[in-house]
N, C-alpha and C positions, 0 to 999 in steps of 0.2 A: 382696383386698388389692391394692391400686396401687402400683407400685415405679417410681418416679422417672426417666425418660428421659434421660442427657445428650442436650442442646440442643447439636449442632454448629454451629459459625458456619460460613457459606456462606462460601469466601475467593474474594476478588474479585482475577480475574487479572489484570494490568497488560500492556498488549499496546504494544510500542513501535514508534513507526511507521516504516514500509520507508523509509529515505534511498534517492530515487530517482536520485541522485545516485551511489548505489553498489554497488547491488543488480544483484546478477547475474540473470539472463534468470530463472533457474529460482524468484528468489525471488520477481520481479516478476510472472512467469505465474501466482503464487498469488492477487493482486488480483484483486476479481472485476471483472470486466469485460474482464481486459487476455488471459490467456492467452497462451502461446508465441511465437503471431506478433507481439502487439504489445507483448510482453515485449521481443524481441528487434530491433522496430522504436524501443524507446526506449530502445538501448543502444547500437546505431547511431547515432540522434542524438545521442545525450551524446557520444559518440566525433568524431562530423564535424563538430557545432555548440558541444561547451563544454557545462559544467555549467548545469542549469535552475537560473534564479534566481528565479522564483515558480513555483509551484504550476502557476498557469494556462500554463505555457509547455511543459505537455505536449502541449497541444492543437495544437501544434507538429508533433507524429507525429499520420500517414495514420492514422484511425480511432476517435481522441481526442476527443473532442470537450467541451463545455461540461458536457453531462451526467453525463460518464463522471468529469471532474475535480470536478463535486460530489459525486459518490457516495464518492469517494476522500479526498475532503480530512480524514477524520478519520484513515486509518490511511497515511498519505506523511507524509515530512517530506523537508528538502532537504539537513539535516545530522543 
C-alpha cells in the first residue's frame, strides 16, 4: 500500500540588494569579487568622492572594473 507524501513547496528566498551607498566594509567584502581590500577601497571613496550615483561609478575604485560591475549589477543597489 502507497501512503501519500506531502509535496513541500520549495520557498524562494528574496535577497535584497547591498545599498553600496551604505554598506559597511564587512558587508561589502561579502560581494564576490570585491573582498576586504576593496570593500574597504569603496568606502573610502564614498567618504572622499560622495555617494555613487550609478552603478557603473564603482569602477571609480583601484580594482573595479567593467567586469566586476556586471557580475554585481543584480545584487547592489544605490538606495
Amino acid at each position: 500500500m502507497l501512503l501519500a507524501q506531502p509535496v513541500m513547496a520549495e520557498e524562494q528566498l528574496s535577497i535584497e540588494p547591498i545599498n553600496i551607498n551604505e554598506a559597511s566594509v564587512e558587508l561589502l567584502a561579502e560581494l564576490p569579487g570585491i573582498g576586504p581590500g576593496k570593500a574597504q577601497a569603496i568606502v573610502e571613496d564614498r567618504q572622499a568622492n560622495g555617494p555613487f550615483t550609478t552603478i557603473e561609478d564603482l569602477t571609480r575604485v583601484k580594482g573595479i572594473g567593467d567586469a566586476t560591475v556586471a557580475r554585481l549589477k543584480d545584487e547592489i543597489s544605490l538606495r
